[in-house]
ROKE-980981 format. One record per residue (C-alpha): residue in three letters; x negated, y negated, z. Coordinates in Angstrom, 3 decimals. Layout:
residues N
BATI  type         X         Y         Z
BATI   ala         X         Y         Z
...
end
This chain:
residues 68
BATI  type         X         Y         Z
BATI   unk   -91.831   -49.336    78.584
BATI   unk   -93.115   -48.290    75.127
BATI   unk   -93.816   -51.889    74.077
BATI   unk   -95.547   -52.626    77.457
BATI   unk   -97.789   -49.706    76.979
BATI   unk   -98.297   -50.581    73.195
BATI   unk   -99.733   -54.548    74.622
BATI   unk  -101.364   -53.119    77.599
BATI   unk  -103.245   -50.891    74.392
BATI   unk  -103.870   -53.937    72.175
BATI   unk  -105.101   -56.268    74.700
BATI   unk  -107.425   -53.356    75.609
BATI   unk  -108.708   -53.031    72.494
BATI   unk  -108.755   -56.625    71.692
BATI   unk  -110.120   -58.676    74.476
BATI   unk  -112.326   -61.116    72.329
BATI   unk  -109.286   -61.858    70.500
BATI   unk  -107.778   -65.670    70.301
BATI   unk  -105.851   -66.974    72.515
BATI   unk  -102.900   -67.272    69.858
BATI   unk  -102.912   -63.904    69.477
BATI   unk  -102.504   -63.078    73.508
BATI   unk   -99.697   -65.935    73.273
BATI   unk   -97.972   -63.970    70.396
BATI   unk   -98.281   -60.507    72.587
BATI   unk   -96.633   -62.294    75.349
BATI   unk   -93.902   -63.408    73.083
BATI   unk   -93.209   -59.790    72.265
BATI   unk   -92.835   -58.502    75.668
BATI   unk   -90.770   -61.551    76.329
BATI   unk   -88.242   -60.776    73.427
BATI   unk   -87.675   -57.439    75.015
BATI   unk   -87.770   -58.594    79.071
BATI   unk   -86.194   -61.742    78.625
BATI   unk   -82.324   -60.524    78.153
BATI   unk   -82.599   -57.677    81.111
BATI   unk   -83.600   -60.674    83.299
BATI   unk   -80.836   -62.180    81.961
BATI   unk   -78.396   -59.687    82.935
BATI   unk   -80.404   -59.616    86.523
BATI   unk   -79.584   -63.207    86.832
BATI   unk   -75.832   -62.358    85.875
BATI   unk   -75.658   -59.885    88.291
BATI   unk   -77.238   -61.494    91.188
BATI   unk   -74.084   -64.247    90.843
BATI   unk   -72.260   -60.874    91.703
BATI   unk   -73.897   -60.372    94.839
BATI   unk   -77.156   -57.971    95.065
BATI   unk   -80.533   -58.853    95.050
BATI   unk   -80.873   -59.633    91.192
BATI   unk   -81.468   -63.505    92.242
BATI   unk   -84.632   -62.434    94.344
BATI   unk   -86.505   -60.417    91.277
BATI   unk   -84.942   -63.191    88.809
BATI   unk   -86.727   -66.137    91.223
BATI   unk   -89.601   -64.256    91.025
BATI   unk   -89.776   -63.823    87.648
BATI   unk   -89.463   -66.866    87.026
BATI   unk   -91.907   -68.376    89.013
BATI   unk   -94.288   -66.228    87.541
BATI   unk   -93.148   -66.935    84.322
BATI   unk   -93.582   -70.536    85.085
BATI   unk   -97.297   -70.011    86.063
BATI   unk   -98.356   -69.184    82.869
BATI   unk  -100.885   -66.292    81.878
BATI   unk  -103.754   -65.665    83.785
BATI   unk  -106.822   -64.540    83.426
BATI   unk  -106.764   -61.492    86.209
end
């Protein structure tokens, strides 16, 4: 949660930044949220709803960023 609230900081404080640097940002979060989905996707073989938040992570995660 730290490093969410860290971005969620930067990207306030940097919104005419490039878009390499959002991309970069993103990469960060991902590094940290990446292996708990992981282990949500391991779990959900397990039985559990894991599979439904992993599908929907990854759908979003397929969409891209956007610019909401």
């Amino acid at each position: 949660m730290s490093k969410i609230t860290e971005v969620e900081s930067w990207i306030s404080s940097n919104q005419d930044s490039e878009a390499e640097d959002y991309e970069g940002k993103q990469k960060e979060i991902e590094r940290i949220y990446n292996p708990i989905m992981q282990k949500a996707y391991q779990g959900a073989g397990q039985g559990g709803c894991g599979q439904e938040y992993a599908n929907q992570y990854q759908n979003q995660n397929q969409a891209g960023p956007s610019a909401d």
